[in-house]
PyMOL Python script that loads the backbone (N, CA, C, O; Angstrom):
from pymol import cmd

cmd.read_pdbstr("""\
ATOM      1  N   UNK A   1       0.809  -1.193   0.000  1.00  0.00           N
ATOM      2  CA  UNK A   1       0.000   0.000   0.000  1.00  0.00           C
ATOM      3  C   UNK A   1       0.853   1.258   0.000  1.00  0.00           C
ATOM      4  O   UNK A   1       0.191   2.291   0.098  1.00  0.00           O
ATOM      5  N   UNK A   2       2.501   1.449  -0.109  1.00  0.00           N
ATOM      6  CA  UNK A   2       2.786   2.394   0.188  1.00  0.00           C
ATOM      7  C   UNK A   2       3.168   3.116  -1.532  1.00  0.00           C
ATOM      8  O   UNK A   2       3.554   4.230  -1.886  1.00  0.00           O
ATOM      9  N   UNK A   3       2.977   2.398  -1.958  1.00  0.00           N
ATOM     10  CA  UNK A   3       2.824   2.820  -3.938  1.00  0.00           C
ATOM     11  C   UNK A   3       1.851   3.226  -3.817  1.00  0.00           C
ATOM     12  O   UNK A   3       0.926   2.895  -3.075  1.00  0.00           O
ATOM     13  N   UNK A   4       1.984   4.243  -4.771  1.00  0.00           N
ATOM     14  CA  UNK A   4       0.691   5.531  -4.707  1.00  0.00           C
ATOM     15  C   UNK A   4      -0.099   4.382  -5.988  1.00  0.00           C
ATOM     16  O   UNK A   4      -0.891   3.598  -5.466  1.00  0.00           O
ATOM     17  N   UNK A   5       0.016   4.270  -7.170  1.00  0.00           N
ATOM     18  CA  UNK A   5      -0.376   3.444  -8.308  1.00  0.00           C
ATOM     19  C   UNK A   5      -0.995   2.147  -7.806  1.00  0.00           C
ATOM     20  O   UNK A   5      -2.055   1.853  -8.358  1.00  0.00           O
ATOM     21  N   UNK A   6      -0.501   1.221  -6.768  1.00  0.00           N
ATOM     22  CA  UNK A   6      -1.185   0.085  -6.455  1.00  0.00           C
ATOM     23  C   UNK A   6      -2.436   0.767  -5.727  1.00  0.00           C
ATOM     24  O   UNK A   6      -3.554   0.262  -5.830  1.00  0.00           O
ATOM     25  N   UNK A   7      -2.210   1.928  -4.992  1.00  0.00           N
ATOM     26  CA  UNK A   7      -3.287   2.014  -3.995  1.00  0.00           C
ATOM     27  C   UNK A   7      -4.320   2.567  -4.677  1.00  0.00           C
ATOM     28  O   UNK A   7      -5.469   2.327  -4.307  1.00  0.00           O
ATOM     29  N   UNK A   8      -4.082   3.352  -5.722  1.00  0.00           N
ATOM     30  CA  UNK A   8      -5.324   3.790  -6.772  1.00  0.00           C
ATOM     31  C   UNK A   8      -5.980   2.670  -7.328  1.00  0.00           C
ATOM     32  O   UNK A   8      -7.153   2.753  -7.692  1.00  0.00           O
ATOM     33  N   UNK A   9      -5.147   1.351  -7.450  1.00  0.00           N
ATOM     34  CA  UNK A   9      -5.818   0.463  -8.187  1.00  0.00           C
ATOM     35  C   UNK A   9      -6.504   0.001  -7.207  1.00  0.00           C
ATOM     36  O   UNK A   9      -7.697  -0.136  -7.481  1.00  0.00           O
ATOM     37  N   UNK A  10      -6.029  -0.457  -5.574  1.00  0.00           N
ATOM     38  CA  UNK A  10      -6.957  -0.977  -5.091  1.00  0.00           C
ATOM     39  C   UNK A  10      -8.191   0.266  -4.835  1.00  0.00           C
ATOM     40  O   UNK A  10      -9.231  -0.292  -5.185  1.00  0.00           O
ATOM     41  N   UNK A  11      -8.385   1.070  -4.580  1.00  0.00           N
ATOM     42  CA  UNK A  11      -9.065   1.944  -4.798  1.00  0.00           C
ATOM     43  C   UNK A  11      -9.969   2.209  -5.545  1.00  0.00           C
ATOM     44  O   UNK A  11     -10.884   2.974  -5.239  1.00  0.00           O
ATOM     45  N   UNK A  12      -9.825   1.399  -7.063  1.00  0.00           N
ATOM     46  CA  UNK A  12     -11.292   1.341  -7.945  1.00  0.00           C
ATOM     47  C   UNK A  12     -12.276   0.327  -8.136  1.00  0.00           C
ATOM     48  O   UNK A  12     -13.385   0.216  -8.658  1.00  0.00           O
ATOM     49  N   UNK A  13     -10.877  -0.854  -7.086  1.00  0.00           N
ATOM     50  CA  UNK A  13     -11.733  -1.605  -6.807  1.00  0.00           C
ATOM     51  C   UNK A  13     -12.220  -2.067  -5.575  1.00  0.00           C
ATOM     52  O   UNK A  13     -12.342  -3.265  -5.319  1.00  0.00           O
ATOM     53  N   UNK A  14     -12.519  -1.100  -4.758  1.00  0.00           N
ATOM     54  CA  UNK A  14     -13.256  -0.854  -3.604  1.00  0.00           C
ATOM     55  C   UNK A  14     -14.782  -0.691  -4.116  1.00  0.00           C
ATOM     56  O   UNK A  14     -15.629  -1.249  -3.419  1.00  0.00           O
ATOM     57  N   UNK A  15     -15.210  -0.010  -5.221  1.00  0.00           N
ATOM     58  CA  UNK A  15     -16.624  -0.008  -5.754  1.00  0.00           C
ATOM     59  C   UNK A  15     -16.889  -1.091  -6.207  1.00  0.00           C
ATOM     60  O   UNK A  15     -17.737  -1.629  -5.495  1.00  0.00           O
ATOM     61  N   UNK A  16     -16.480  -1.943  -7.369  1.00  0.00           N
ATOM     62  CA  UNK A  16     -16.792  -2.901  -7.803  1.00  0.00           C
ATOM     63  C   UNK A  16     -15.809  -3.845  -8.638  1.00  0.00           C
ATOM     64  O   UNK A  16     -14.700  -3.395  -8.349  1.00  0.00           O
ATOM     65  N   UNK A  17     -15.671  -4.628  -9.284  1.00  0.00           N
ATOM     66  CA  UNK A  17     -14.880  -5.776  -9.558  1.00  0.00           C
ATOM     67  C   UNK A  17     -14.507  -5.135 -11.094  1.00  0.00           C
ATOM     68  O   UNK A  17     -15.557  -4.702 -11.569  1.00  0.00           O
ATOM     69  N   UNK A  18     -13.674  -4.984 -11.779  1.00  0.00           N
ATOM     70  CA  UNK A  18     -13.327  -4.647 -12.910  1.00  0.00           C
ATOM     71  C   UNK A  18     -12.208  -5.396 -13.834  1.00  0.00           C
ATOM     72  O   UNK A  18     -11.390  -6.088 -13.228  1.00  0.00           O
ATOM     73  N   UNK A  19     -12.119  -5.320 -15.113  1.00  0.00           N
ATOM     74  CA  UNK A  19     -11.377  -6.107 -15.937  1.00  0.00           C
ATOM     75  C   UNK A  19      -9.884  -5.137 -15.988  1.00  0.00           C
ATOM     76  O   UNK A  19      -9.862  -4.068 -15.378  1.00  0.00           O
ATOM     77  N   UNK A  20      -8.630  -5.629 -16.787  1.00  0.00           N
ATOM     78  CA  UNK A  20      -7.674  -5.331 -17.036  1.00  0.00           C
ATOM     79  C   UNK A  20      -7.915  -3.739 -17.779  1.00  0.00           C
ATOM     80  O   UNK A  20      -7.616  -2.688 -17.212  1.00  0.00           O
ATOM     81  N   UNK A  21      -8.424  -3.820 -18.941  1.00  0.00           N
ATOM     82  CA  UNK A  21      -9.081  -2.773 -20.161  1.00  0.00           C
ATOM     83  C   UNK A  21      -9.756  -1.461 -19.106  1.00  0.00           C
ATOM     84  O   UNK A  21      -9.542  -0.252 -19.193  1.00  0.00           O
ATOM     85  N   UNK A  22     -10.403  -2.014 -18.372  1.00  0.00           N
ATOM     86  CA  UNK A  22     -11.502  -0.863 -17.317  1.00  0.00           C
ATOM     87  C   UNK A  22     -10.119  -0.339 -16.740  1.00  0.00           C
ATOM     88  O   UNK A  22      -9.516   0.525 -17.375  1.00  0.00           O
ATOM     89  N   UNK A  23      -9.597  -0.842 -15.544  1.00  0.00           N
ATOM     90  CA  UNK A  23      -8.946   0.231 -14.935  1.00  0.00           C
ATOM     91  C   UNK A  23      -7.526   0.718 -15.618  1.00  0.00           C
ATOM     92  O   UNK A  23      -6.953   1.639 -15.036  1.00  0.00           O
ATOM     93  N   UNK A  24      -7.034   0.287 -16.565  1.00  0.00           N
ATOM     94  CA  UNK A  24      -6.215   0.998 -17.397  1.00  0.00           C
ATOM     95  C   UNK A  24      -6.605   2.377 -18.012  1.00  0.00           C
ATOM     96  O   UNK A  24      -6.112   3.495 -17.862  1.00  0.00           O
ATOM     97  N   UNK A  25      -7.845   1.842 -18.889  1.00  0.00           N
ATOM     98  CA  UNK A  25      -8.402   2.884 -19.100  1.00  0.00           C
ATOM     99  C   UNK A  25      -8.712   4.314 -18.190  1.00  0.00           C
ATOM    100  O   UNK A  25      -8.556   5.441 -18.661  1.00  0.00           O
ATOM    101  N   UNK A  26      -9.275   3.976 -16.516  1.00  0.00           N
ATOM    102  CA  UNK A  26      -9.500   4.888 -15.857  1.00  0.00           C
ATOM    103  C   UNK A  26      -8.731   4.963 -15.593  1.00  0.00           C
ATOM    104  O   UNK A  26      -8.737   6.193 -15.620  1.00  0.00           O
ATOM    105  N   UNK A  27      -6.975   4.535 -14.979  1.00  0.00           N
ATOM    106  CA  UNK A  27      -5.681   5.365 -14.366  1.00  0.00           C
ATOM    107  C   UNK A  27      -4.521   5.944 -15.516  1.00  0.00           C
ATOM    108  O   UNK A  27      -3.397   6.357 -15.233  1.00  0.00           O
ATOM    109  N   UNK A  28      -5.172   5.843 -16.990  1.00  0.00           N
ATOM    110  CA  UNK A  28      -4.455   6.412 -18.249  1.00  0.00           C
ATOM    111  C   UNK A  28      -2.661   5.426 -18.419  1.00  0.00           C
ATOM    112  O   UNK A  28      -1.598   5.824 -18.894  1.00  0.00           O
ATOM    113  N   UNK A  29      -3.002   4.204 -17.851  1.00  0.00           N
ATOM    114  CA  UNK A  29      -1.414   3.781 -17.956  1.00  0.00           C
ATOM    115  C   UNK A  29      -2.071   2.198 -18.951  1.00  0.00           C
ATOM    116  O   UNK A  29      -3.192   1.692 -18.999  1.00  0.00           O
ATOM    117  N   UNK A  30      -1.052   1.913 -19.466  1.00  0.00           N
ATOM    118  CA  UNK A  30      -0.531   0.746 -20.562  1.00  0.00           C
ATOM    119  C   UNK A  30      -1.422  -0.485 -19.916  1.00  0.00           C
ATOM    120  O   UNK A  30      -1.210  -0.715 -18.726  1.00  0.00           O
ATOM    121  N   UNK A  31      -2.030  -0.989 -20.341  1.00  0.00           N
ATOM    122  CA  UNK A  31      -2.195  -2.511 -19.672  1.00  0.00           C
ATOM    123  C   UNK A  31      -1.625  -3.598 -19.596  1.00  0.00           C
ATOM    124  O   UNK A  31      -2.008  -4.556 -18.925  1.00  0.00           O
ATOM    125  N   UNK A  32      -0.302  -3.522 -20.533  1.00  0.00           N
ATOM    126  CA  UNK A  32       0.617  -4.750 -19.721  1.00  0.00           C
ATOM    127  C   UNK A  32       1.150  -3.821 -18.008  1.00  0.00           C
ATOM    128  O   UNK A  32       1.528  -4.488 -17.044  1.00  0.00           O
ATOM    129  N   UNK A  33       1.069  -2.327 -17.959  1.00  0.00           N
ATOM    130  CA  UNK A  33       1.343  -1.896 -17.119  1.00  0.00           C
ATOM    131  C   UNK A  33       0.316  -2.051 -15.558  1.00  0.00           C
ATOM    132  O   UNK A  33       0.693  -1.947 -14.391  1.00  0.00           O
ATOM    133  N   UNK A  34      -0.529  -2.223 -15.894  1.00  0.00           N
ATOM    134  CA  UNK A  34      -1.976  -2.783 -14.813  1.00  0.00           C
ATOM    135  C   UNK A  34      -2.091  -3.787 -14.819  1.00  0.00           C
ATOM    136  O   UNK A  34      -2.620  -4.269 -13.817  1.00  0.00           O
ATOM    137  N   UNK A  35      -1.699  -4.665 -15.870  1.00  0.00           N
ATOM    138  CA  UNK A  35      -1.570  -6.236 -15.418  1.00  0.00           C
ATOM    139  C   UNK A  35      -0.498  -6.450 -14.848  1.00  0.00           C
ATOM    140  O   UNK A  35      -0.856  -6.650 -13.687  1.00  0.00           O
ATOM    141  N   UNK A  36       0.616  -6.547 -14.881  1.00  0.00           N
ATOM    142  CA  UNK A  36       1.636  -6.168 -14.028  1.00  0.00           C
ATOM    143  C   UNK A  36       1.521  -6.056 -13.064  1.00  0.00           C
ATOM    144  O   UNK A  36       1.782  -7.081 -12.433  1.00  0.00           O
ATOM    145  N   UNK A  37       1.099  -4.900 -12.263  1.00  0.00           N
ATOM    146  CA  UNK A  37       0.324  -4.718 -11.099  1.00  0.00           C
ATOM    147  C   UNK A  37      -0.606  -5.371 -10.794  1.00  0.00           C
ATOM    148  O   UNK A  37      -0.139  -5.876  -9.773  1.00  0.00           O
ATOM    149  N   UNK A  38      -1.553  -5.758 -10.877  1.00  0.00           N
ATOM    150  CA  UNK A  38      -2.638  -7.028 -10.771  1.00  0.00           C
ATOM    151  C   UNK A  38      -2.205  -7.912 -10.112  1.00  0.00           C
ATOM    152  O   UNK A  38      -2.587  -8.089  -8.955  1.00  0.00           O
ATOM    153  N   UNK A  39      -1.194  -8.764 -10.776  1.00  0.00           N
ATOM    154  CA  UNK A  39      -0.280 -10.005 -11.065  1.00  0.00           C
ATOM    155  C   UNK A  39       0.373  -9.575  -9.377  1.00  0.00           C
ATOM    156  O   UNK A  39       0.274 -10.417  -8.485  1.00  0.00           O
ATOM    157  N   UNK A  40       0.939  -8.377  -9.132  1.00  0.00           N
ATOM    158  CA  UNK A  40       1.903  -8.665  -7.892  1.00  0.00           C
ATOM    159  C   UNK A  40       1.005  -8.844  -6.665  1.00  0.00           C
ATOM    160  O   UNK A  40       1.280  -9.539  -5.687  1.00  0.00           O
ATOM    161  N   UNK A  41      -0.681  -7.749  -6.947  1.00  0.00           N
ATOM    162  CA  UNK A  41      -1.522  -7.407  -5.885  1.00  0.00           C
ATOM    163  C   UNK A  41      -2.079  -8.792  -5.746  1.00  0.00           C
ATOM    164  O   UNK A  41      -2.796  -9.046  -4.778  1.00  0.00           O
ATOM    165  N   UNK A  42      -1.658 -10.173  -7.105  1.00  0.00           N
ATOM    166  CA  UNK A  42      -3.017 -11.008  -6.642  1.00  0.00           C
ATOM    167  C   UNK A  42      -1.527 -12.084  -5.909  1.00  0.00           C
ATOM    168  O   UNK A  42      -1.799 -12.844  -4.980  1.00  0.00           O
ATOM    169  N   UNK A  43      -0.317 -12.027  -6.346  1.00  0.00           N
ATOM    170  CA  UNK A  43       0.405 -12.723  -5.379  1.00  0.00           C
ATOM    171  C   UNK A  43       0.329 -12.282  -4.201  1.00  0.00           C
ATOM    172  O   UNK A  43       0.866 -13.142  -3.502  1.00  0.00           O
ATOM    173  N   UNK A  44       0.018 -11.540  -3.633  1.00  0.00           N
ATOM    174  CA  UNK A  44       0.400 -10.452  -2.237  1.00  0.00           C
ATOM    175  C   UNK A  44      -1.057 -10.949  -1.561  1.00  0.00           C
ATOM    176  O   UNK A  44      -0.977 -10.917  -0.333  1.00  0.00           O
ATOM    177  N   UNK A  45      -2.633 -11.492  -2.147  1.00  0.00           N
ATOM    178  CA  UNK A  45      -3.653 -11.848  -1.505  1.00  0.00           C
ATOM    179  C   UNK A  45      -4.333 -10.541  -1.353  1.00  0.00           C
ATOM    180  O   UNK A  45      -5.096 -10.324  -0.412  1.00  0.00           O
ATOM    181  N   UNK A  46      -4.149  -9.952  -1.974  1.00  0.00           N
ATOM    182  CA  UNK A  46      -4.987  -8.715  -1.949  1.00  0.00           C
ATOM    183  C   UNK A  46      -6.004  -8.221  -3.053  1.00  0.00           C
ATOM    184  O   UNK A  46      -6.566  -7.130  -2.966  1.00  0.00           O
ATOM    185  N   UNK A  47      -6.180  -9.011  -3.992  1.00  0.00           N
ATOM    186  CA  UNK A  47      -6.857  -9.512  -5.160  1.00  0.00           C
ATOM    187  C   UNK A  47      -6.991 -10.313  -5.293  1.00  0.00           C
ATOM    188  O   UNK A  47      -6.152 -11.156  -4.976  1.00  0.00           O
ATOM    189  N   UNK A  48      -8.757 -10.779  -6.158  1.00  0.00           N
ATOM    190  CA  UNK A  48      -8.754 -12.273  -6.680  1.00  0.00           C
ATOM    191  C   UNK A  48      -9.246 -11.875  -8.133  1.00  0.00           C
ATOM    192  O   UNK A  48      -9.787 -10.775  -8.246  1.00  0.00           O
ATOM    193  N   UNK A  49      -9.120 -12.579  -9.121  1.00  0.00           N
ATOM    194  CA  UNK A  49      -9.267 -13.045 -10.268  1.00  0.00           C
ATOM    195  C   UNK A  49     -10.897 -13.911 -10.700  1.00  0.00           C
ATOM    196  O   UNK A  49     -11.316 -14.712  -9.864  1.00  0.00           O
ATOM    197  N   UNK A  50     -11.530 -13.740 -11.699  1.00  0.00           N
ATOM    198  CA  UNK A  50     -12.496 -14.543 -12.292  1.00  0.00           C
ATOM    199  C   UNK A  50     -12.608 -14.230 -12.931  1.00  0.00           C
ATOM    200  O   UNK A  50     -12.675 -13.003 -13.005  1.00  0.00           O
ATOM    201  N   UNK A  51     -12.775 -15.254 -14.335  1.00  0.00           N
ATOM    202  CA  UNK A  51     -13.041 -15.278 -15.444  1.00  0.00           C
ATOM    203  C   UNK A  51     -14.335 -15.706 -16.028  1.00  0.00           C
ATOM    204  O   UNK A  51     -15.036 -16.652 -15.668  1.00  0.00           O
ATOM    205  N   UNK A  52     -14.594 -14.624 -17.249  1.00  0.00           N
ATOM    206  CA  UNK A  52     -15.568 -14.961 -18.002  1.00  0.00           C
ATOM    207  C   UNK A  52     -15.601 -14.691 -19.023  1.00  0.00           C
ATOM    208  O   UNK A  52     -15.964 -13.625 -19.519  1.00  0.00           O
ATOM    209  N   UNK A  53     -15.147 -15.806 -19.608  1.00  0.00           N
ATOM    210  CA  UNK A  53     -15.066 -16.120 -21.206  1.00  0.00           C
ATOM    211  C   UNK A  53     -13.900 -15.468 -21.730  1.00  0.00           C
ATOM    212  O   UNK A  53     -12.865 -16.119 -21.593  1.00  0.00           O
ATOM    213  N   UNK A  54     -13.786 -14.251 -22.345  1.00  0.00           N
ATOM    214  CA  UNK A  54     -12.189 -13.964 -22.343  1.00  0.00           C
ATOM    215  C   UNK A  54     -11.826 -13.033 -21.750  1.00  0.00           C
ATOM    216  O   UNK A  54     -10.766 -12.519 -22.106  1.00  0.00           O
ATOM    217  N   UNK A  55     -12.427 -12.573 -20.838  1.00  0.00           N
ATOM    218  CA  UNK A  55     -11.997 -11.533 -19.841  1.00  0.00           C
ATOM    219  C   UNK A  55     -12.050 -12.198 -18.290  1.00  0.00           C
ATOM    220  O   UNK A  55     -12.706 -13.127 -17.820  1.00  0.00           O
ATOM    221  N   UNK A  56     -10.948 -11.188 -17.664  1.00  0.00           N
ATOM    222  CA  UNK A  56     -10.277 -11.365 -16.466  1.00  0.00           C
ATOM    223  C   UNK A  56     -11.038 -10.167 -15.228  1.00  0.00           C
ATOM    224  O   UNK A  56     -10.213  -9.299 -14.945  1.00  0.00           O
ATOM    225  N   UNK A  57     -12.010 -10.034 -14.697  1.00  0.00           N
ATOM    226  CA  UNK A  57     -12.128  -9.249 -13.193  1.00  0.00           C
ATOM    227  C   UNK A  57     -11.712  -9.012 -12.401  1.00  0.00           C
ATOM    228  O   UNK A  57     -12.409  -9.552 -11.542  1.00  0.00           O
ATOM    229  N   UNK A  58     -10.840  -8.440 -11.865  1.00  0.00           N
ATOM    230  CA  UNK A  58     -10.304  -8.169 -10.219  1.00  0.00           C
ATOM    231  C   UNK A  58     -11.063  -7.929  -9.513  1.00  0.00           C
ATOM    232  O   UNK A  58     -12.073  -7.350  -9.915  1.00  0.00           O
ATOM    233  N   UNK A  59     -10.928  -8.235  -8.276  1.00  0.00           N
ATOM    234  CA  UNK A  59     -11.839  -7.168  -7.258  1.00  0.00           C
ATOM    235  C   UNK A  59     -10.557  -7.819  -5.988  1.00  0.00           C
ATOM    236  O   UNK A  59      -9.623  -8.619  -6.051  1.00  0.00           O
ATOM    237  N   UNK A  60     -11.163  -6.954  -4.902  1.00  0.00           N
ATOM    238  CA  UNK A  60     -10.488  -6.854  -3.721  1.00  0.00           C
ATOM    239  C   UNK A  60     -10.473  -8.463  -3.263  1.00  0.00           C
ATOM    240  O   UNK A  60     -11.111  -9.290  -3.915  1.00  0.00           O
ATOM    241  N   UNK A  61     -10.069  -8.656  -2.654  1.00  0.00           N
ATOM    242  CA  UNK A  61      -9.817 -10.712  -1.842  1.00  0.00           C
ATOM    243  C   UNK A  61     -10.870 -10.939  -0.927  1.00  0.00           C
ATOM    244  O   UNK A  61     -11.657 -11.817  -1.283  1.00  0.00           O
ATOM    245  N   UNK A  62     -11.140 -10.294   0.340  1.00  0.00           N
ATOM    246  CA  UNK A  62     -12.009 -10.340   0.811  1.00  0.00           C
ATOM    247  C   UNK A  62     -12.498  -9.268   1.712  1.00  0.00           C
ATOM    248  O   UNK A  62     -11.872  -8.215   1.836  1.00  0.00           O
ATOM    249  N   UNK A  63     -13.337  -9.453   2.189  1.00  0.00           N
ATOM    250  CA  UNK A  63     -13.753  -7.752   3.529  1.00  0.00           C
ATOM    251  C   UNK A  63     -12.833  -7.653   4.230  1.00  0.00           C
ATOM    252  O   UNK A  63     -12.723  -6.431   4.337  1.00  0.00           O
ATOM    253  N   UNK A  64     -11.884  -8.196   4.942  1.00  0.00           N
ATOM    254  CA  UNK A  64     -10.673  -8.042   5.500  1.00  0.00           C
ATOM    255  C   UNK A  64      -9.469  -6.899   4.679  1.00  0.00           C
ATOM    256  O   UNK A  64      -8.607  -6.293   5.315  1.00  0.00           O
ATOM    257  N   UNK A  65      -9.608  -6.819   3.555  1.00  0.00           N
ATOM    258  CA  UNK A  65      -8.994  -6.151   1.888  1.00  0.00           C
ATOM    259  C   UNK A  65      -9.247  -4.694   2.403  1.00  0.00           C
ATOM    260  O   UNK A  65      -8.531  -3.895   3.007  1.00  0.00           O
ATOM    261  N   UNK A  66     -10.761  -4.638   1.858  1.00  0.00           N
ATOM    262  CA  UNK A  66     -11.548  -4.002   2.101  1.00  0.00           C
ATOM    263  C   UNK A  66     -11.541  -2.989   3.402  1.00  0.00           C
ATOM    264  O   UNK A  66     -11.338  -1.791   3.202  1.00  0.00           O
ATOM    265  N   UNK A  67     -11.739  -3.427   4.583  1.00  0.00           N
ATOM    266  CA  UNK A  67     -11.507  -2.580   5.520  1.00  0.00           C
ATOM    267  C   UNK A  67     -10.415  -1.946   5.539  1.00  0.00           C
ATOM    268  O   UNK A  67     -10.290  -0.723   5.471  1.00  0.00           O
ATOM    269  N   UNK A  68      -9.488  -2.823   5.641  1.00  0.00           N
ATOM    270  CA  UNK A  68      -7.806  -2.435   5.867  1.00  0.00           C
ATOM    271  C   UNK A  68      -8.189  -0.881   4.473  1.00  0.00           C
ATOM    272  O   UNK A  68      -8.347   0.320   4.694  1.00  0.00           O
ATOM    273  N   UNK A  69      -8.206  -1.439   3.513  1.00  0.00           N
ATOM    274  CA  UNK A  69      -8.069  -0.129   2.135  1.00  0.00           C
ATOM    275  C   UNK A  69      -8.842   1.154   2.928  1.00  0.00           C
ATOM    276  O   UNK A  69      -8.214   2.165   3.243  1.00  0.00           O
ATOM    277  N   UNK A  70     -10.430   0.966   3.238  1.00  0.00           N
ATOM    278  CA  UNK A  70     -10.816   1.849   3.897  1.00  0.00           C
ATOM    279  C   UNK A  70     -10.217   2.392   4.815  1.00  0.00           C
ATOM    280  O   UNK A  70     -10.119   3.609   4.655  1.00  0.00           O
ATOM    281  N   UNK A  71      -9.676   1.921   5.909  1.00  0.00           N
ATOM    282  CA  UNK A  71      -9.020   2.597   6.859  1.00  0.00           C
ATOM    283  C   UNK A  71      -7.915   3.149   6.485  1.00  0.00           C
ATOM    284  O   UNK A  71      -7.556   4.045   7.249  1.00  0.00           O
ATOM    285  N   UNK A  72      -7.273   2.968   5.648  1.00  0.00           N
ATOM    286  CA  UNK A  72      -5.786   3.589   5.309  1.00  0.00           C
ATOM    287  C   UNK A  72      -6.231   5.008   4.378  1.00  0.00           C
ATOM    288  O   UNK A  72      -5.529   6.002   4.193  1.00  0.00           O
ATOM    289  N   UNK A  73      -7.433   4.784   3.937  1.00  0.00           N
ATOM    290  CA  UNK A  73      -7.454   5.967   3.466  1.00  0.00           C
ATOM    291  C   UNK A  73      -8.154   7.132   3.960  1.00  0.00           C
ATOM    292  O   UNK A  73      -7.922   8.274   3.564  1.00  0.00           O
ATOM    293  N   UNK A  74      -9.421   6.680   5.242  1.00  0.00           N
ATOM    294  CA  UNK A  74      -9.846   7.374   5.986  1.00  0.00           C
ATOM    295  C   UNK A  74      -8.377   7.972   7.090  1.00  0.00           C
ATOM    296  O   UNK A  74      -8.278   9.120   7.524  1.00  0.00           O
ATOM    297  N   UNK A  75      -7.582   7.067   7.289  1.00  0.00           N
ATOM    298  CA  UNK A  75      -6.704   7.847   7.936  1.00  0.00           C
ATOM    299  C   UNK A  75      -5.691   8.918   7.155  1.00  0.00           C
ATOM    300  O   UNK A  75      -5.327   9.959   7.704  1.00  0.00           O
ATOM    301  N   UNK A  76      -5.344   8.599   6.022  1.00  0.00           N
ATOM    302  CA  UNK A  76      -4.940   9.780   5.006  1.00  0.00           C
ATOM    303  C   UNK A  76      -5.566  10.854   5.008  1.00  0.00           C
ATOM    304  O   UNK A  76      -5.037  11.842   4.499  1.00  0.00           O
ATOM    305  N   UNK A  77      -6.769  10.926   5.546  1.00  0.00           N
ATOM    306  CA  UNK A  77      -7.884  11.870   5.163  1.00  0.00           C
ATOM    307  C   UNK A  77      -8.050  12.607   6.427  1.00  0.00           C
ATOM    308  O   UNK A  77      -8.858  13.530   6.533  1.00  0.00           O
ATOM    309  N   UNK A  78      -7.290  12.205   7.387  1.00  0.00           N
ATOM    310  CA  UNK A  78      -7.074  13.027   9.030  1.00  0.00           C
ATOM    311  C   UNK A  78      -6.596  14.372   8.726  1.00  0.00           C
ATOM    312  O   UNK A  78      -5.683  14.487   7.909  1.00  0.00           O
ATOM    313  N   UNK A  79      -7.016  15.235   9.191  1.00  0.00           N
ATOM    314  CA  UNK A  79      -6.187  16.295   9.342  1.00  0.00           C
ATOM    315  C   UNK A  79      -4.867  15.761  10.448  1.00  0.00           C
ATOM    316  O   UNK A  79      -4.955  14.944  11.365  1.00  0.00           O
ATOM    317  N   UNK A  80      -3.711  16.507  10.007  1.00  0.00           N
ATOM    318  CA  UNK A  80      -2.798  16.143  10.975  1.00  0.00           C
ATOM    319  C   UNK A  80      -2.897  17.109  12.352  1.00  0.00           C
ATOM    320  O   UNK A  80      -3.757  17.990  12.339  1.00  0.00           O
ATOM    321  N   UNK A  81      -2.561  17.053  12.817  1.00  0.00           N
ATOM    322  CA  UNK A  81      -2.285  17.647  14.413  1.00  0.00           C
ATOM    323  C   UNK A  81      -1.513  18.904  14.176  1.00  0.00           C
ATOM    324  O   UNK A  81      -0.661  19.181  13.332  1.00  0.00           O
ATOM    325  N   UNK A  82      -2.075  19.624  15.208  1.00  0.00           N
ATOM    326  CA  UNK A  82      -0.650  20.829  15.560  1.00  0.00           C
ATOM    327  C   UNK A  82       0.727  20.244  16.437  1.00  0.00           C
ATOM    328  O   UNK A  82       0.703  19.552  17.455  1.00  0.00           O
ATOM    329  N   UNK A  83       1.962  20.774  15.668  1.00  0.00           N
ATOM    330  CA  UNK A  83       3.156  20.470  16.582  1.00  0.00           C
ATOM    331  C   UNK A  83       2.662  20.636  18.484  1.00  0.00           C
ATOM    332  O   UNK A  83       2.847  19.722  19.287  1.00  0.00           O
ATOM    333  N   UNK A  84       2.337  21.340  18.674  1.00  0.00           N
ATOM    334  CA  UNK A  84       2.056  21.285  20.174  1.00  0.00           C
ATOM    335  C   UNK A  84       0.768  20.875  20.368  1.00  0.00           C
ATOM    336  O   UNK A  84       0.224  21.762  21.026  1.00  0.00           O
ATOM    337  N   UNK A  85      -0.113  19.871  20.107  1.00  0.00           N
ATOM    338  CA  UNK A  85      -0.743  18.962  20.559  1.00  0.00           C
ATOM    339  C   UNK A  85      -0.191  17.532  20.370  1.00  0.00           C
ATOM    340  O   UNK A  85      -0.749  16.566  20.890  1.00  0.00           O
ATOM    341  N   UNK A  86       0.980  17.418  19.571  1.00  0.00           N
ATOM    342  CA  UNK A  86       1.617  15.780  19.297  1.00  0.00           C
ATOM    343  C   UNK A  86       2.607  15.904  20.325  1.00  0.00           C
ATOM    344  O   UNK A  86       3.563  15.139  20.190  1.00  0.00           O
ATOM    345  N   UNK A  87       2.636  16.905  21.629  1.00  0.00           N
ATOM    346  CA  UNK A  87       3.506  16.997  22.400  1.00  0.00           C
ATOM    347  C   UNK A  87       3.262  16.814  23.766  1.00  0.00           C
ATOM    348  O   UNK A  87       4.075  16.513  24.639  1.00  0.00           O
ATOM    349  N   UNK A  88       2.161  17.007  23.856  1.00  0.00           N
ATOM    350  CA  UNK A  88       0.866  16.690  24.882  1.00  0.00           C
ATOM    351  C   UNK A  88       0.707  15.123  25.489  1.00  0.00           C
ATOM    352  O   UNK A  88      -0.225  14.844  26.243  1.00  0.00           O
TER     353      UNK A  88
END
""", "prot")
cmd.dss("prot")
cmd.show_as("cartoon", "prot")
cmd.util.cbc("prot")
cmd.orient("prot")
């Protein structure tokens, strides 16, 4: 999660399950370049794969995925602190 590019990908697929072609298309990069990525997110268990017919779906692995993604980005989304309250 600390690649800005993997986390966008898991990120589109926080809404719904999408093919190779879909999120290339929506992050403007190459699709051997998103499959690529795919390929490392689905070794890592953070993606699963299904097929239908000649296309490939990602979506997140399971609600465990899912939360964790949510929370990392609700916490991105903190305002940070003032220096003299992280001192407190």
């Amino acid at each position: 999660m600390g690649d800005a590019a993997r986390l966008r990908t898991l990120e589109m697929l926080v809404a719904r399950e999408a093919c190779v072609t879909e999120l290339a298309e929506a992050s403007g990069e190459r699709v051997s370049t998103v499959s690529h990525r795919l390929r490392l997110l689905r070794s890592e268990g953070l993606v699963e794969r299904r097929r239908d017919g000649r296309h490939i779906y990602y979506s997140l692995a399971d609600q465990h995925v899912i939360d964790m993604l949510r929370n990392a980005i609700d916490h991105a989304e903190e305002p940070l602190p003032h220096p003299e309250e992280s001192s407190q």
